[in-house]
C-alpha positions as CSV (number, residue, x, y, z in Angstrom):
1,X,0.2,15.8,-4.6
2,X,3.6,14.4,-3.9
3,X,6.7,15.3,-5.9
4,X,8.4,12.2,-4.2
5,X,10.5,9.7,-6.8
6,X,8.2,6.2,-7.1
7,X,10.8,4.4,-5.0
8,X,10.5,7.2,-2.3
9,X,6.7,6.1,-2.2
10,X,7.5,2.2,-1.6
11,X,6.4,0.7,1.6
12,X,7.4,-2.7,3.1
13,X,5.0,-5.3,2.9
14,X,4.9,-9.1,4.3
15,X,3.4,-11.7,2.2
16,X,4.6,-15.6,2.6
17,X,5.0,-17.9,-0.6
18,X,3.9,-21.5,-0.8
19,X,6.3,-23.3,-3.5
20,X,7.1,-26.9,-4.4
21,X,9.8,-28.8,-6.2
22,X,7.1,-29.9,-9.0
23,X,5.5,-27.0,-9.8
24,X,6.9,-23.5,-11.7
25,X,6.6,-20.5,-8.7
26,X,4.5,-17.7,-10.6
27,X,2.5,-15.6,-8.2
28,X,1.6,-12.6,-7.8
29,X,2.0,-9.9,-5.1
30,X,0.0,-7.2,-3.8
31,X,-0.2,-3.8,-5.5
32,X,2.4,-1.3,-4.4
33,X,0.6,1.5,-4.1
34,X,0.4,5.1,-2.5
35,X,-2.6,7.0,-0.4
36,X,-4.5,8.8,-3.0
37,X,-8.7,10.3,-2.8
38,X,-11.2,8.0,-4.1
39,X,-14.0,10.2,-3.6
40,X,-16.5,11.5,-0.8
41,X,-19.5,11.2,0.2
42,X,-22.0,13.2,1.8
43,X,-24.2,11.9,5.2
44,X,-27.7,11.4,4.3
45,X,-29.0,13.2,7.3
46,X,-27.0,16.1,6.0
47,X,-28.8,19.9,6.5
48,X,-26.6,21.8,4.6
49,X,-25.9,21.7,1.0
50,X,-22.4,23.3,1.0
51,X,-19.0,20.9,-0.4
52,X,-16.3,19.6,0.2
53,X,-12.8,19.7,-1.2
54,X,-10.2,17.4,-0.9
55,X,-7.0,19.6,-1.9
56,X,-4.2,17.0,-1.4
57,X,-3.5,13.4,-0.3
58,X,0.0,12.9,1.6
59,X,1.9,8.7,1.3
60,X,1.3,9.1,5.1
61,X,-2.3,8.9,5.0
62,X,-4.4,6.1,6.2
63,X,-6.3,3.6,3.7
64,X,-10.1,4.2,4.5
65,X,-12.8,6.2,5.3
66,X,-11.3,9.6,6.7
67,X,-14.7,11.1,8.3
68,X,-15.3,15.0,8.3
69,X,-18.1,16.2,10.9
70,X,-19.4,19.6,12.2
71,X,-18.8,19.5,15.7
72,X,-20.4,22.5,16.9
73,X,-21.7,26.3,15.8
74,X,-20.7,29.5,17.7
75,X,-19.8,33.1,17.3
76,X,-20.2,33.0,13.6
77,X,-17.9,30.1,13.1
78,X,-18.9,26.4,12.1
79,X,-16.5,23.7,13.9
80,X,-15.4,20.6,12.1
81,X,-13.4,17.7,13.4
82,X,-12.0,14.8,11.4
83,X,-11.9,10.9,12.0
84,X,-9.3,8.3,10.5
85,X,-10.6,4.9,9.8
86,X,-9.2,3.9,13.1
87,X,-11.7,6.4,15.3
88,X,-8.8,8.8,16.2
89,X,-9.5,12.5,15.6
90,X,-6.8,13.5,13.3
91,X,-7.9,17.6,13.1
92,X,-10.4,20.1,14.2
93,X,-11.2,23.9,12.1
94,X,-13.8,25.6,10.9
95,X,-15.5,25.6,7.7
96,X,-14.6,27.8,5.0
97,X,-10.8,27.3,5.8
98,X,-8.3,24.3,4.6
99,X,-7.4,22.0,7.3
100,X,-4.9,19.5,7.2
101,X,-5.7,16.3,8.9
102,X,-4.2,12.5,9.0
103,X,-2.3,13.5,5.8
104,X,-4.9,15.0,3.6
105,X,-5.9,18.5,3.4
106,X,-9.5,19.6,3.2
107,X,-11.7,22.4,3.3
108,X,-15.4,22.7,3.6
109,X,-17.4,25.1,2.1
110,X,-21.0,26.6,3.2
111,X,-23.8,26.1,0.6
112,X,-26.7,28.1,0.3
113,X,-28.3,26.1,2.9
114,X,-25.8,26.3,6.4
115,X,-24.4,23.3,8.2
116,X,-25.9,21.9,11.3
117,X,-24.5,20.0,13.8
118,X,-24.0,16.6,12.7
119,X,-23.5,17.0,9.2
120,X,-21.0,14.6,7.8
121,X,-18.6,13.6,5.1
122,X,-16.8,10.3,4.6
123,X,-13.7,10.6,2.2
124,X,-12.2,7.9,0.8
125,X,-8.2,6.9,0.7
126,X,-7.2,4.2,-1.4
127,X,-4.3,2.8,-2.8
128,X,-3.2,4.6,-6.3
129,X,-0.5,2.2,-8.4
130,X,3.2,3.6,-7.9
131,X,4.5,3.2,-11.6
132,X,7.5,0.7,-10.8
133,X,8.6,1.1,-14.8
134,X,12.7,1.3,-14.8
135,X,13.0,-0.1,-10.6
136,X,14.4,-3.3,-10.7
137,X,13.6,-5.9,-7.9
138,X,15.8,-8.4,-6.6
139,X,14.7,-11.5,-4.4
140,X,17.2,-13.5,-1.7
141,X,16.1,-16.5,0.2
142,X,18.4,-17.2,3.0
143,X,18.5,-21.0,4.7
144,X,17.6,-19.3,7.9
145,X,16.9,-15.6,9.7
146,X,20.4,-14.3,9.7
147,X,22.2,-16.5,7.5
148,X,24.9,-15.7,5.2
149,X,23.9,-18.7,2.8
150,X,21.4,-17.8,-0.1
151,X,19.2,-20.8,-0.8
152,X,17.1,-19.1,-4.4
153,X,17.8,-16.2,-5.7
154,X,15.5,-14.1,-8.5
155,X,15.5,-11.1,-10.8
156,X,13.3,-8.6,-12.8
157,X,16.4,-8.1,-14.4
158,X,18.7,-9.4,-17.1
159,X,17.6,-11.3,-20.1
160,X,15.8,-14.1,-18.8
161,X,13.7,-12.0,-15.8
162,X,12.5,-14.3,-13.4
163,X,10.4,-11.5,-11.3
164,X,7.7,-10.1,-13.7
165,X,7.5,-6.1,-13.7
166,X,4.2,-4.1,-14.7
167,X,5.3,-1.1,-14.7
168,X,2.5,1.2,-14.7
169,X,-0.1,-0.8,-12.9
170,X,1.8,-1.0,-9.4
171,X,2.1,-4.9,-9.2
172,X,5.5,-7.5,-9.8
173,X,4.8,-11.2,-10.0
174,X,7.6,-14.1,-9.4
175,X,8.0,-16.0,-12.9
176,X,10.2,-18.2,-11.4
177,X,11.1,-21.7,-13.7
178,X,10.7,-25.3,-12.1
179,X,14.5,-26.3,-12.5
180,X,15.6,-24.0,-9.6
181,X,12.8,-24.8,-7.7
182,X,13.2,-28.5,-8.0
183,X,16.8,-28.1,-6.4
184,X,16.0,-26.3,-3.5
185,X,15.3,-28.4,-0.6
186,X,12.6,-29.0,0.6
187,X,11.7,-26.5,4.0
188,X,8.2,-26.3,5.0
189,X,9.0,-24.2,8.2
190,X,9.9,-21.9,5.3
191,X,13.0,-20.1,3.8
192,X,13.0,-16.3,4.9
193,X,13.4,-14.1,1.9
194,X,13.4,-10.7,1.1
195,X,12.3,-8.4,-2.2
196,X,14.2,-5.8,-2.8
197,X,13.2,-2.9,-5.2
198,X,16.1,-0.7,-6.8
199,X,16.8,2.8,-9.3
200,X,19.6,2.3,-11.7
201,X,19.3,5.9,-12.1
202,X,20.1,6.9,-8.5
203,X,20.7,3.8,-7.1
204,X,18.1,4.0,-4.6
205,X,17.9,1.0,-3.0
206,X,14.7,-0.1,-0.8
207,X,12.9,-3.1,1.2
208,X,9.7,-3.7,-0.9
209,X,8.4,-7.8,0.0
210,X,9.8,-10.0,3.1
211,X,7.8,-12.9,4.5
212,X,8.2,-17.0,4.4
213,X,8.7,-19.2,1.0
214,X,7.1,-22.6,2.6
215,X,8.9,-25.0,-0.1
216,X,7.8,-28.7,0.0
217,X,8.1,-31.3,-3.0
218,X,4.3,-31.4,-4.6
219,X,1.4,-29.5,-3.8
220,X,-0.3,-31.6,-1.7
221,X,2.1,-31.6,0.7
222,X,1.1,-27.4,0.7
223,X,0.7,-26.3,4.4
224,X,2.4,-28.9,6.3
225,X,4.7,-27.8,8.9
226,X,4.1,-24.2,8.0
């Protein structure tokens, strides 16, 4: 598996807010995760009995079902080609030796009944929580793309956090209090923001949320002009 630090494994992600003067801002945002096996599972129309093995599961590697099918059987070798969730063939081998593929590494190995052309295996990548305990994340909204001018500003840091952290479980959620939401302005076209997520211990610094904060003064007002 990868040796990478957490912060190594953080990918940008866009997600747009909608906020209003009347109401506290507590939302949450999507889990920050990293490619990890979630299991396989064998074709029903399967001949052979043999398994497979899914030795390692790189950040690269596409969310989805990777699928793993023998292509073809010739001169005492048993072909295999694999599939990302996207239909593009990521690998061909054989059976019986590891193959790397789309960022994970299998290998296939015979039973004690053979494979057969058309014999299949669907592995699953899913998201795995990157423990965010220690980062801290740090949120400017700007008046405009480009802008100098910060319009709201918010914190995991500090005494009074305003950006819940939770650690372990992969996800941060703004905790943001009515007062400096009532003075921003209203701006349904939205104020562009950015989240980023940093290491005090090796002051790693990195993009983590960007997107729209569509701001208007009470919830019913939610959506216009966005």
């Amino acid at each position: 598996m990868s040796s990478l630090a957490p912060i190594q494994l953080i990918q940008p992600q866009r997600v747009d807010f909608d906020t209003t003067q009347a109401t506290d801002w507590l939302d949450g945002l999507p889990l920050i995760g990293s490619p990890a096996a979630g299991g396989t599972l064998a074709g029903d129309a399967n001949v052979g009995n043999g398994a497979i093995t899914v030795a390692d599961v790189q950040p690269g590697a596409v969310y989805g079902a990777h699928v793993v099918a023998v292509t073809a059987i010739a001169s005492g070798l048993t072909r295999i080609s694999v599939t990302d969730p996207y239909g593009l063939v990521t690998g061909q081998g054989v059976v019986g030796a590891p193959l790397y593929a789309g960022g994970i590494t299998i290998s296939l190995a015979q039973g004690a009944t053979p494979f057969g052309v058309g014999d299949s295996f669907a592995i699953a990548v899913v998201p795995q929580p990157v423990d965010l305990t220690g980062l801290v994340f740090d949120l400017d909204a700007r008046q405009a793309v480009g802008a100098a001018t910060i319009a709201l500003q918010a914190t995991s840091g500090g005494a009074n956090p305003s950006i819940a952290n939770g650690g372990p479980l992969g996800v941060i959620a703004m905790a943001v209090a009515r007062t400096p939401m009532a003075r921003l302005p209203v701006k349904p076209e939205g104020y562009p923001y950015g989240i980023t997520a940093t290491d005090p211990a090796t002051g790693l610094r990195v993009p983590t949320f960007y997107g729209l904060i569509h701001h208007t003064a009470v919830p019913a007002q939610i959506g216009q002009g966005a």
